[in-house]
C-alpha positions as a Markdown table, in Angstrom:
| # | Residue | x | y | z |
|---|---|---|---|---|
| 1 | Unk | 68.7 | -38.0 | 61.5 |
| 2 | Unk | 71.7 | -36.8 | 63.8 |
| 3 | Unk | 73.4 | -36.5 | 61.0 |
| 4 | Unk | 71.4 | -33.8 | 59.8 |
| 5 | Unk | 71.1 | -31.8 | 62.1 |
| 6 | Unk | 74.7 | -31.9 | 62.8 |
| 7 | Unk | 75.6 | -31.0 | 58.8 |
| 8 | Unk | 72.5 | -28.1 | 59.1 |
| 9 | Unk | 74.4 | -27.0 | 62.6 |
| 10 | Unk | 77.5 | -26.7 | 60.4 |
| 11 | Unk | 75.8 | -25.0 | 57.8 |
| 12 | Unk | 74.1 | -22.2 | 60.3 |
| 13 | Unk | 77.6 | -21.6 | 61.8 |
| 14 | Unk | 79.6 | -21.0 | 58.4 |
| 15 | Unk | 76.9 | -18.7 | 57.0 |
| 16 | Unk | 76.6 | -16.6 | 60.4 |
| 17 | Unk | 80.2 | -15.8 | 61.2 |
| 18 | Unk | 81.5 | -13.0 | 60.2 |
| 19 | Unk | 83.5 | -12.9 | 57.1 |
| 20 | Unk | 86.4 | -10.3 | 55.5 |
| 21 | Unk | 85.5 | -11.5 | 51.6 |
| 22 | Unk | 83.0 | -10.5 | 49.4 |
| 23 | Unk | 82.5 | -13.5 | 46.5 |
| 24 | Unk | 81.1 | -13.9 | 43.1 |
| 25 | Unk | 77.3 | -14.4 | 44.0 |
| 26 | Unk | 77.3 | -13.5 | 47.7 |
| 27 | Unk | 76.2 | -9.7 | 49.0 |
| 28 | Unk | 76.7 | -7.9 | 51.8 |
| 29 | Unk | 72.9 | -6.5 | 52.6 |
| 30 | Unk | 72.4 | -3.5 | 55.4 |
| 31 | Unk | 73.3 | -5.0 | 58.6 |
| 32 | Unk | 75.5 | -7.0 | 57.6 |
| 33 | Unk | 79.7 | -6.2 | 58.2 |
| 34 | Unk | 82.6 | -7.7 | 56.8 |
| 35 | Unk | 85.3 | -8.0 | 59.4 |
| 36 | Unk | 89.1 | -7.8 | 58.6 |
| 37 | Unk | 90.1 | -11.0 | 59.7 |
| 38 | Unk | 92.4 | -9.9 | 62.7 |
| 39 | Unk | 89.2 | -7.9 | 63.6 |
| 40 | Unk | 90.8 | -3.9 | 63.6 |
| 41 | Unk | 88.4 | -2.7 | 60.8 |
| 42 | Unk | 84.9 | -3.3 | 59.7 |
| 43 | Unk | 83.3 | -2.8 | 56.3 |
| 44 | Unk | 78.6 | -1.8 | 56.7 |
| 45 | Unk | 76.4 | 0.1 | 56.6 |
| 46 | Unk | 76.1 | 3.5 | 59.0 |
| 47 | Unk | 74.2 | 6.3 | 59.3 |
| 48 | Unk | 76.5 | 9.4 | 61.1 |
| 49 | Unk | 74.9 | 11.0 | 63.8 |
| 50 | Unk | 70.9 | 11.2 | 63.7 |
| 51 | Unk | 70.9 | 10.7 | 60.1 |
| 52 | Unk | 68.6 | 8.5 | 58.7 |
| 53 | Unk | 70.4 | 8.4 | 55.1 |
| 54 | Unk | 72.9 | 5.6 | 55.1 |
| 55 | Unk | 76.6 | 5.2 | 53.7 |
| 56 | Unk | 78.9 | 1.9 | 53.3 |
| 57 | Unk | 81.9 | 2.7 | 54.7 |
| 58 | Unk | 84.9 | 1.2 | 56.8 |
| 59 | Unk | 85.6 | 2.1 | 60.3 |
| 60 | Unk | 88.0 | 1.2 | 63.5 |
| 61 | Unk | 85.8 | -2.3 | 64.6 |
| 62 | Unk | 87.5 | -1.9 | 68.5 |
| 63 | Unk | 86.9 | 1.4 | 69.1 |
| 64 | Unk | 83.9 | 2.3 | 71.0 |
| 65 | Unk | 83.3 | 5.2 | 69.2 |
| 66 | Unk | 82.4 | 4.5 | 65.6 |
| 67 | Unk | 85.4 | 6.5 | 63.7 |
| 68 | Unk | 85.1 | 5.8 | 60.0 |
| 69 | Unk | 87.9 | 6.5 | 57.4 |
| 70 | Unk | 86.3 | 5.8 | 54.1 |
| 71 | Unk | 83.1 | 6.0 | 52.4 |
| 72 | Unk | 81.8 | 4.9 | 49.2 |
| 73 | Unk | 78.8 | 6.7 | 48.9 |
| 74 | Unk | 79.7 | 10.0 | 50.3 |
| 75 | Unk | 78.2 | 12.2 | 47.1 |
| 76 | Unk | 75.2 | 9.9 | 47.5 |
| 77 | Unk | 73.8 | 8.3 | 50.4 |
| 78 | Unk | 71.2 | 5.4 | 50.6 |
| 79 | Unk | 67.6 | 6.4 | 52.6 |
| 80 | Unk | 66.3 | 3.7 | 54.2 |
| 81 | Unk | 67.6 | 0.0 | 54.7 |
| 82 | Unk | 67.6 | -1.2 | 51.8 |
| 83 | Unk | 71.1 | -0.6 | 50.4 |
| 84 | Unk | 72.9 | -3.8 | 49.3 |
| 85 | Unk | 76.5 | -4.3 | 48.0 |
| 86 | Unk | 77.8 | -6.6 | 45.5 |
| 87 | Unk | 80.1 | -7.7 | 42.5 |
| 88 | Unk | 78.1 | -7.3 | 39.4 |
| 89 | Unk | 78.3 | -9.8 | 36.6 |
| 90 | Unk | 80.8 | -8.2 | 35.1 |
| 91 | Unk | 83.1 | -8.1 | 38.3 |
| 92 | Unk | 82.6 | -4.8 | 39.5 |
| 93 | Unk | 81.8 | -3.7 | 43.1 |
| 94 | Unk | 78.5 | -2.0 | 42.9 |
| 95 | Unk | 75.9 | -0.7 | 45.8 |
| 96 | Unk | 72.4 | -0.5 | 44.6 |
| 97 | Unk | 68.9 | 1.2 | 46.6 |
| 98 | Unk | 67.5 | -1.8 | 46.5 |
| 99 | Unk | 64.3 | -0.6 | 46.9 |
| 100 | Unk | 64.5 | 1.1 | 43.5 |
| 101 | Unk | 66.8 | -1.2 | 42.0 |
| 102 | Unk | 69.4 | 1.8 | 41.7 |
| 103 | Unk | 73.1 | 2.0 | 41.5 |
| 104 | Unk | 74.1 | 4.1 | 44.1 |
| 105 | Unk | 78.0 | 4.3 | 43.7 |
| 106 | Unk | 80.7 | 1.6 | 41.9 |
| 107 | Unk | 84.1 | 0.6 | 40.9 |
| 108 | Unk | 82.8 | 1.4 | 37.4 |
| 109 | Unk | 86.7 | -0.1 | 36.1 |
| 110 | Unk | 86.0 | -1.5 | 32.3 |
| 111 | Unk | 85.2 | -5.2 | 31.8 |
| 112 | Unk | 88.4 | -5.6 | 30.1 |
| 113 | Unk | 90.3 | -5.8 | 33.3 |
| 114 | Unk | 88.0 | -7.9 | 35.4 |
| 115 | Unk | 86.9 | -10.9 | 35.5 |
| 116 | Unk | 83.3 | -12.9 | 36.5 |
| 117 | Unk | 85.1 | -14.2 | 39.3 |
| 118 | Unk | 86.4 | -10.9 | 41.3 |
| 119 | Unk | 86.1 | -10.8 | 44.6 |
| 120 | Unk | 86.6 | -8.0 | 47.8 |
| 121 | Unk | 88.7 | -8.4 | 50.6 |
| 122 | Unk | 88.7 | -6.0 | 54.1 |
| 123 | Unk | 92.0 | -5.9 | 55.0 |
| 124 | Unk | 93.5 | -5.2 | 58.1 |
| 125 | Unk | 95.2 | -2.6 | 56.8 |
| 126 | Unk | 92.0 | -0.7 | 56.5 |
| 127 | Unk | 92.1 | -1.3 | 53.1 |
| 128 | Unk | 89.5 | -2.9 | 50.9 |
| 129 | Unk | 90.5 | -4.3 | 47.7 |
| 130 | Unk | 88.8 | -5.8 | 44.4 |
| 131 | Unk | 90.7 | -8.4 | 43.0 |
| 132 | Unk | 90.4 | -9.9 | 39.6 |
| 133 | Unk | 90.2 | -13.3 | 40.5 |
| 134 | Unk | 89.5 | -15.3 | 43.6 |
| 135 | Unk | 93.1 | -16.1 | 43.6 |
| 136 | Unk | 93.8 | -12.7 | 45.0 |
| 137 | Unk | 97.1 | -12.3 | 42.6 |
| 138 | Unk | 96.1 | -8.7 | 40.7 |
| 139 | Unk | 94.4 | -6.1 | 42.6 |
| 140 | Unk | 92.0 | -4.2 | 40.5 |
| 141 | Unk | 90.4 | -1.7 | 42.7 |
| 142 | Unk | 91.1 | 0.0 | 46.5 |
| 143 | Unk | 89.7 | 1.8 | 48.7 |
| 144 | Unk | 93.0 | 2.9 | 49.8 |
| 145 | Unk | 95.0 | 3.6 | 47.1 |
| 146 | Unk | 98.1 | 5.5 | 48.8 |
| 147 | Unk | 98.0 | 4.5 | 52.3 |
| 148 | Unk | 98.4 | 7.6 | 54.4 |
| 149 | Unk | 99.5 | 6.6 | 58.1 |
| 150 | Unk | 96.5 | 7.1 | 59.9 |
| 151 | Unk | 96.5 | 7.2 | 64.1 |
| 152 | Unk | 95.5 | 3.8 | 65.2 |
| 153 | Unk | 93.3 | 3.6 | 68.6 |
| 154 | Unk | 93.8 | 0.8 | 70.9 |
């Protein structure tokens, strides 16, 4: 028995830290952040100001001011809390309404360059990147695609 409840403590503390990596078959759901693994930028969803529409974007994770620098959806926000971002089957990132089952905003790259096993890294560059396989070798898709020196709060 104590073992498990030790392997189910081991299980609740793997799925509840924070993560930088979006997989084949995982999600990240609205409330949920991906954190760039030396913790300067954050990947969720926001709403700016008293909005109530809601946007996935990336912002500064120390700053106590939220200060975004890139949006996915920014033609086409999300009402409600029920937005949800993935890799499709054919490997691209996609956001969805999931309340209507609708595709808010993607990568939209053809299948020819992706594979079923992409996957989406938050980098600590402020970057997020879509990679063709979970090797991380070939960069398919970025967020960031020329890297503009951006001011850096501490």
């Amino acid at each position: 028995m104590k073992e498990i409840v030790t392997y189910f403590l081991l299980f609740l503390l793997q799925t509840s830290s924070s993560t930088d990596t979006i997989g084949p078959n995982q999600y990240l759901k609205d409330g949920d952040i991906l954190v760039s693994s030396g913790k300067a930028f954050a990947l969720g969803f926001f709403s700016p100001g008293k909005s109530s529409n809601r946007y996935v974007g990336i912002w500064y994770n120390k700053v106590a001011e939220q200060t975004v620098v890139w949006v996915a959806n920014r033609d086409n926000p999300i009402n409600g809390t029920s937005g949800v971002l993935a890799i499709d089957p054919a490997g691209n990132l996609v956001l969805s309404d999931g309340s209507h089952n609708l595709s808010v905003w993607s990568t939209n790259l053809t299948s020819m360059i992706l594979k079923k096993s992409s996957s989406a890294q938050l980098m600590d560059s402020g970057n997020f990147a879509l990679f063709q396989d979970q090797s991380k070798s070939v960069i398919t898709w970025q967020s960031l695609i020329i890297l503009l020196i951006l001011y850096y709060p501490t």
